[in-house]
SENU-430756 format. One record per residue (C-alpha): residue number from 1; residue in one letter; x, y, z. Coordinates in nm, 4 decimals, m for minus. Example, Ala and Ser with C-alpha at 12.3 -4.5 7.8 and 13.67 -1.06 7.14 Angstrom:
2
(1, 'a', (1.2300, m0.4500, 0.7800))
(2, 's', (1.3670, m0.1060, 0.7140))
END
This chain:
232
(1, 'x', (12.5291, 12.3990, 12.0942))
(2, 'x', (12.1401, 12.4494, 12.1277))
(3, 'x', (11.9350, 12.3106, 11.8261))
(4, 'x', (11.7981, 12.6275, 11.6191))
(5, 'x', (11.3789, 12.6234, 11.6973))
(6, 'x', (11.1077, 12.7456, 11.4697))
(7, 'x', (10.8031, 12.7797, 11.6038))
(8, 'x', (10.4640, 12.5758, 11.4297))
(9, 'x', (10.2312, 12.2683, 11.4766))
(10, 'x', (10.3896, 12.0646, 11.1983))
(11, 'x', (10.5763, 11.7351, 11.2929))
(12, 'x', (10.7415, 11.7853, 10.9433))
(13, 'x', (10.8244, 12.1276, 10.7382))
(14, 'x', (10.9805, 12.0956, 10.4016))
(15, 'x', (11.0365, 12.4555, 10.2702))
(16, 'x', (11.1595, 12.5124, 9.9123))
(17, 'x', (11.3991, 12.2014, 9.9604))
(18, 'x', (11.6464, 12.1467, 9.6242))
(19, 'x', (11.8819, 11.7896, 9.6052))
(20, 'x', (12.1486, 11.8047, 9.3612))
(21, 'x', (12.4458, 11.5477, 9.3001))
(22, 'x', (12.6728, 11.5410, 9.0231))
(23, 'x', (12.7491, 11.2191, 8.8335))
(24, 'x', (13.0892, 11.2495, 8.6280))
(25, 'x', (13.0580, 11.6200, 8.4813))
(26, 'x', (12.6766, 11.5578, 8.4669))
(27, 'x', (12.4638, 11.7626, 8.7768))
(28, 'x', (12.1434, 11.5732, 8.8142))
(29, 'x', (11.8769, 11.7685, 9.0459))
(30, 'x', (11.6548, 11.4594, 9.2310))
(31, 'x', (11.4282, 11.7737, 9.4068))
(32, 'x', (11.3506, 12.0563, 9.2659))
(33, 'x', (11.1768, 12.3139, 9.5143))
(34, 'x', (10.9724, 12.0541, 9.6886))
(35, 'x', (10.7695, 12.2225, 9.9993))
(36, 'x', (10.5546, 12.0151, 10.1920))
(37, 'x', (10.4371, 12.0242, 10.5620))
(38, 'x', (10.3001, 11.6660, 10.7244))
(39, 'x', (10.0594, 11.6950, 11.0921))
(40, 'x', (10.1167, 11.5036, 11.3809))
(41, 'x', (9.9768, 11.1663, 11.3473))
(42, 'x', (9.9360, 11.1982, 11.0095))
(43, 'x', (9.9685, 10.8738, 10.7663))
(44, 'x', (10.1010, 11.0036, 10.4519))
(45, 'x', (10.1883, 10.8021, 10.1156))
(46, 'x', (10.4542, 10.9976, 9.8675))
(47, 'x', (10.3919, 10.8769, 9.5677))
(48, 'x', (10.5017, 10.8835, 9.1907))
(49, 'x', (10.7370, 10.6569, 8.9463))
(50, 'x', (11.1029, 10.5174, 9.0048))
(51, 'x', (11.3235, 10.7888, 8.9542))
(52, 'x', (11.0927, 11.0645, 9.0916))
(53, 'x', (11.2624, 11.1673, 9.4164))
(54, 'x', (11.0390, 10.9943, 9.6533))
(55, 'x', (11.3682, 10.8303, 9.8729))
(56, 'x', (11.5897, 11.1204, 9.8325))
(57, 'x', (11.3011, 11.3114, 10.0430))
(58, 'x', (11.2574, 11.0401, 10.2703))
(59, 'x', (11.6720, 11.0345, 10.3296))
(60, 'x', (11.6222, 11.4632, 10.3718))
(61, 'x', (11.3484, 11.4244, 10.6026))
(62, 'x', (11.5209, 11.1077, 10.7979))
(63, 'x', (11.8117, 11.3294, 10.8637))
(64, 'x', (12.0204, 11.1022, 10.5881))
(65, 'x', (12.1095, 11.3578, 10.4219))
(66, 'x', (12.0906, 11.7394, 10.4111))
(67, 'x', (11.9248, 11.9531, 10.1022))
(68, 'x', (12.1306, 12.1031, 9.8380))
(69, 'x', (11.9103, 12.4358, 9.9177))
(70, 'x', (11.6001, 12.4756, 10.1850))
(71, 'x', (11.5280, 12.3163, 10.4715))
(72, 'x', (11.4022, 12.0348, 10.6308))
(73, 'x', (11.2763, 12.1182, 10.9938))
(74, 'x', (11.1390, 11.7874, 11.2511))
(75, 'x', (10.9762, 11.8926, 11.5286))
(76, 'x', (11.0897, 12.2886, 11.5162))
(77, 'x', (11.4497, 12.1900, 11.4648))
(78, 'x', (11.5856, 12.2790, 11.1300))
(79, 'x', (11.8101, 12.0046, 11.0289))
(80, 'x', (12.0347, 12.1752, 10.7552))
(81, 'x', (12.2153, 12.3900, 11.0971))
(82, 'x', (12.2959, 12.0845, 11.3175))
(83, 'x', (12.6174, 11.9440, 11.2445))
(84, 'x', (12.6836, 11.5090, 11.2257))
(85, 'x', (12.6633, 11.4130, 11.5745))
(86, 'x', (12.3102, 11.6398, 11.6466))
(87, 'x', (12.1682, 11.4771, 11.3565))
(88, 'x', (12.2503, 11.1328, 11.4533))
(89, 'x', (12.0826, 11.2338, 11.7776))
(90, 'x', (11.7520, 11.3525, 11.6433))
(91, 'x', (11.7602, 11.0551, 11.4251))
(92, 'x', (11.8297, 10.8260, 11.7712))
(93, 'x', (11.5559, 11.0283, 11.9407))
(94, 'x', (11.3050, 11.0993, 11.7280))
(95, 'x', (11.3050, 10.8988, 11.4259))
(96, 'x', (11.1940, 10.5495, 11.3031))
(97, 'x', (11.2781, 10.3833, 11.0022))
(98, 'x', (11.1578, 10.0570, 10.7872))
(99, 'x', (11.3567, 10.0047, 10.5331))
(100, 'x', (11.2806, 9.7906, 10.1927))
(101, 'x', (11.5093, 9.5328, 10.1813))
(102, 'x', (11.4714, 9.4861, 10.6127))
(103, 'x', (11.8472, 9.6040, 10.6845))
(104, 'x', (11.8545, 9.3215, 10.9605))
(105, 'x', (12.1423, 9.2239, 11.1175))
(106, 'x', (12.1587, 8.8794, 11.0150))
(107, 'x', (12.4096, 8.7046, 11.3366))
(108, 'x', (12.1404, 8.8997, 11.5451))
(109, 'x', (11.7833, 8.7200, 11.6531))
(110, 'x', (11.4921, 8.9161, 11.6122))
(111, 'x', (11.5392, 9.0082, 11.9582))
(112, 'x', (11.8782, 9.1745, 11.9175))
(113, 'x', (11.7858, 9.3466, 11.6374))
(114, 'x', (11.5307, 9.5118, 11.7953))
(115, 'x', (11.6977, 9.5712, 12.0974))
(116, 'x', (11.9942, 9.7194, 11.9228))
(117, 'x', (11.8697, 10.1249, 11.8781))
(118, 'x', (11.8046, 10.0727, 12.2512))
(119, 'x', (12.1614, 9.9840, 12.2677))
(120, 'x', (12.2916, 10.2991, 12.0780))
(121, 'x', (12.0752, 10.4979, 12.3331))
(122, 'x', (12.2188, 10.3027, 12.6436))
(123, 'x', (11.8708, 10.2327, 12.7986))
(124, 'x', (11.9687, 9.9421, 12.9428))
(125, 'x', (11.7233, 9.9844, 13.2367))
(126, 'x', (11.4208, 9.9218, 13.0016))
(127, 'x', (11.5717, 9.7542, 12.7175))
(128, 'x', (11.4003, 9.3688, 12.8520))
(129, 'x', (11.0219, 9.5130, 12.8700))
(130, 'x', (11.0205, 9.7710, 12.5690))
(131, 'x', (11.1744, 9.4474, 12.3026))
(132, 'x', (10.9143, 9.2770, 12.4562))
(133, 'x', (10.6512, 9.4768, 12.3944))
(134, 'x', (10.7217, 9.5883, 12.0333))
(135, 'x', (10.7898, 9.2535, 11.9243))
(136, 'x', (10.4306, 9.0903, 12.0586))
(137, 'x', (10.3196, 9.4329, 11.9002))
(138, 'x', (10.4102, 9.2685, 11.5632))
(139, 'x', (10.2691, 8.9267, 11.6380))
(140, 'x', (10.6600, 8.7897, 11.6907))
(141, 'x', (10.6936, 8.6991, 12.0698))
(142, 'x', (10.7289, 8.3005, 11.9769))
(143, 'x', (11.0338, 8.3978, 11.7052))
(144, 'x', (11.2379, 8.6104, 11.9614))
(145, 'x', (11.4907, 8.3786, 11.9462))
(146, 'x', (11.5488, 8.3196, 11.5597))
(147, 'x', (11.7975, 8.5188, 11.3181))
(148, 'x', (11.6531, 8.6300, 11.0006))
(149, 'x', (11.7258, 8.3239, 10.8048))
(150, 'x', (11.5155, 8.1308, 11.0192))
(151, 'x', (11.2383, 8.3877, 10.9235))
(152, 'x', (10.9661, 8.4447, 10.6294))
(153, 'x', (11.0023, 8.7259, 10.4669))
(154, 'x', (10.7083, 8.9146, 10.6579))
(155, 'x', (10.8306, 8.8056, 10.9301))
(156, 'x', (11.1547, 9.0036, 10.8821))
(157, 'x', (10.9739, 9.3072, 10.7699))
(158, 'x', (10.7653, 9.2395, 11.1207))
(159, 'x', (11.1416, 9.2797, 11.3038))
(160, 'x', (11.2185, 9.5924, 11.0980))
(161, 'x', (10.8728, 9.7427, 11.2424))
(162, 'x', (10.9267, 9.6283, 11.5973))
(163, 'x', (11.2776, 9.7741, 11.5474))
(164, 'x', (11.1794, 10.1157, 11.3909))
(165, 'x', (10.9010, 10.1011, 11.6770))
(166, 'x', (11.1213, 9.9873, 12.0142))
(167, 'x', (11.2121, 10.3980, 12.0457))
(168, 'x', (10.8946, 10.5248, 12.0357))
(169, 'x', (10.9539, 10.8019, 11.7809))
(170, 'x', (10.7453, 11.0348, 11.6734))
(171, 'x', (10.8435, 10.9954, 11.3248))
(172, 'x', (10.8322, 10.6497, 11.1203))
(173, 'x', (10.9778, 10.6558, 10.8146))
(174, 'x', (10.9246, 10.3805, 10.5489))
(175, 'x', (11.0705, 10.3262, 10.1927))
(176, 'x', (10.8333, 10.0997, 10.0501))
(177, 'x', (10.8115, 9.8621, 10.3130))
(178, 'x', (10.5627, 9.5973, 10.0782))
(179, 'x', (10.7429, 9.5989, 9.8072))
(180, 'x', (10.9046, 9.2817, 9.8909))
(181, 'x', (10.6194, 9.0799, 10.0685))
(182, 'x', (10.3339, 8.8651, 9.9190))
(183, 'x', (9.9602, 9.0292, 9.8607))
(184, 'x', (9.8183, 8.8802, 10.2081))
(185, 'x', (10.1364, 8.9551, 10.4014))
(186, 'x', (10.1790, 9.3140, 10.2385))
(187, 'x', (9.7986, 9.4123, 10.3360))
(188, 'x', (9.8871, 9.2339, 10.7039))
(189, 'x', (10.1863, 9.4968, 10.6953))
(190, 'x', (9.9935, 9.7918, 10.6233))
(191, 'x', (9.7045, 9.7095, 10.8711))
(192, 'x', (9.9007, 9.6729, 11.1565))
(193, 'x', (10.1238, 9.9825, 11.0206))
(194, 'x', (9.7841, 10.1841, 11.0336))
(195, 'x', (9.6859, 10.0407, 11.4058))
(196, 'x', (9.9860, 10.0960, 11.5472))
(197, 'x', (9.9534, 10.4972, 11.3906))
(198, 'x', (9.6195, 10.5064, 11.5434))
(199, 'x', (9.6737, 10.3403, 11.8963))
(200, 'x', (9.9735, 10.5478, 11.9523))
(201, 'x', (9.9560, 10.8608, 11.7413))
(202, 'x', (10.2986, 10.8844, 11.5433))
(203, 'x', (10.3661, 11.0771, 11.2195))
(204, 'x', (10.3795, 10.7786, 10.9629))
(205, 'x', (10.5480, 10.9104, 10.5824))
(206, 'x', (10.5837, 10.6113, 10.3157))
(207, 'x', (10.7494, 10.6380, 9.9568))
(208, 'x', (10.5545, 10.3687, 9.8124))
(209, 'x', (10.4530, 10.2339, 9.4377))
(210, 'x', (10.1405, 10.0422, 9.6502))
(211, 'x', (9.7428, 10.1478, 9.5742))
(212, 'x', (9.6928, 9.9758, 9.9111))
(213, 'x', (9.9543, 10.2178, 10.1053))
(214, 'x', (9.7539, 10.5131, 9.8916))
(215, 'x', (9.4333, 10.3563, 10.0025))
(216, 'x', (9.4872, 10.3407, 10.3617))
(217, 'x', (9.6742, 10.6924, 10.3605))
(218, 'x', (9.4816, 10.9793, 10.5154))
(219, 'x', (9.6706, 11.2128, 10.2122))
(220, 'x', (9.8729, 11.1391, 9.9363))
(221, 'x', (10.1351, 11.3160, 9.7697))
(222, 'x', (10.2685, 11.2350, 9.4373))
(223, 'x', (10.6475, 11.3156, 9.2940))
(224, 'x', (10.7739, 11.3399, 8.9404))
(225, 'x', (11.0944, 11.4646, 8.8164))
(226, 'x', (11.2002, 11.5831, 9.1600))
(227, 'x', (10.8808, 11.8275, 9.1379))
(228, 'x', (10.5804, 11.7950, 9.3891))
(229, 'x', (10.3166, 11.7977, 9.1435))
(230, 'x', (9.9786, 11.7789, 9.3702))
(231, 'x', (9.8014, 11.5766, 9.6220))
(232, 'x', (9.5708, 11.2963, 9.5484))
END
């Protein structure tokens, strides 16, 4: 089946979007008609408190999940009409994420865990030189070799960016990705997050609590109660 197109100059289109889930016989809406529309390259910060909805429009826009009402479109596809499998796909193909807590695979060296999206898109054929490169990227050639435990904790966050990087998507995705690091290594983090935006051009779209992330942002977005409220 061919992806549905829409036509425009926006890496990411969020029209009208609603997310609802019910808890028990409680229906709690976590968006609530957000619409928002991100240019390539762009380094955008969504901010606002815990609760707000920031992650539940990161999952929407990461192809996690699909919107109670609107739509999400990346790249002129709309996600809400692909089914499972073409949404794993665009994620595979298009999409990078860095996740809080690092999501490492901890039996796998830093080296495996980059290399394994590569391994879910069978590119063997370049799989040596493109780990390679993403991981000296993040300043972690010399720990190749080690599995998580053996690393710091920026260190680990430096595998999840390698890892979210090793595809070369357009798209990175990032739920808070300082939250857990020290002041030096978080502002290490989000200077070689905003290099690697400007040496190779991706879309870059953060939930984030950080002034430094809302700092370094070229807009920023804030979220409460599921509403987008304005940009700062």
């Amino acid at each position: 089946m061919a992806h549905p197109l829409h036509t425009g100059t926006y890496t990411v289109m969020v029209q009208d979007v609603q997310k609802s889930y019910t808890l028990h016989t409680t229906t709690v809406r976590a968006l609530d008609g957000v619409s928002l529309a991100v240019a390539p390259g762009e380094f955008l910060a969504i901010a606002g408190p815990s609760g707000s909805g920031k992650t539940t429009l990161l999952n929407l826009i990461g192809c996690l999940d699909t919107p109670s009402a609107g739509e999400v479109i990346i790249d002129g596809v709309c996600v809400s009409q692909l089914n499972p499998r073409q949404r794993a796909d665009l994620r595979a193909r298009k999409l990078g994420f860095i996740f809080q807590t690092f999501n490492l695979i901890p039996v796998l060296t830093a080296y495996e865990n980059v290399e394994y999206p590569l391994c879910l898109q069978k590119r063997q054929r370049t799989h040596r030189s493109r780990v390679e490169t993403a991981l000296a990227q993040v300043g972690l050639s010399e720990r190749a070799h080690h599995r998580p435990t053996e690393l710091s904790g920026g260190q680990q966050q430096r595998v999840a960016i390698a890892r979210a990087l090793v595809t070369e998507p357009a798209l990175v995705l990032a739920d808070e990705p300082t939250a857990n690091l020290d002041s030096k290594t978080g502002q290490d983090i989000i200077a070689l997050l905003q290099r690697l935006n400007r040496e190779r051009g991706m879309t870059c779209i953060f939930s984030t609590h950080d002034p430094r992330i809302m700092h370094a942002a070229d807009r920023v977005v804030e979220i409460i109660d599921g509403q987008l409220v304005k940009g700062l």
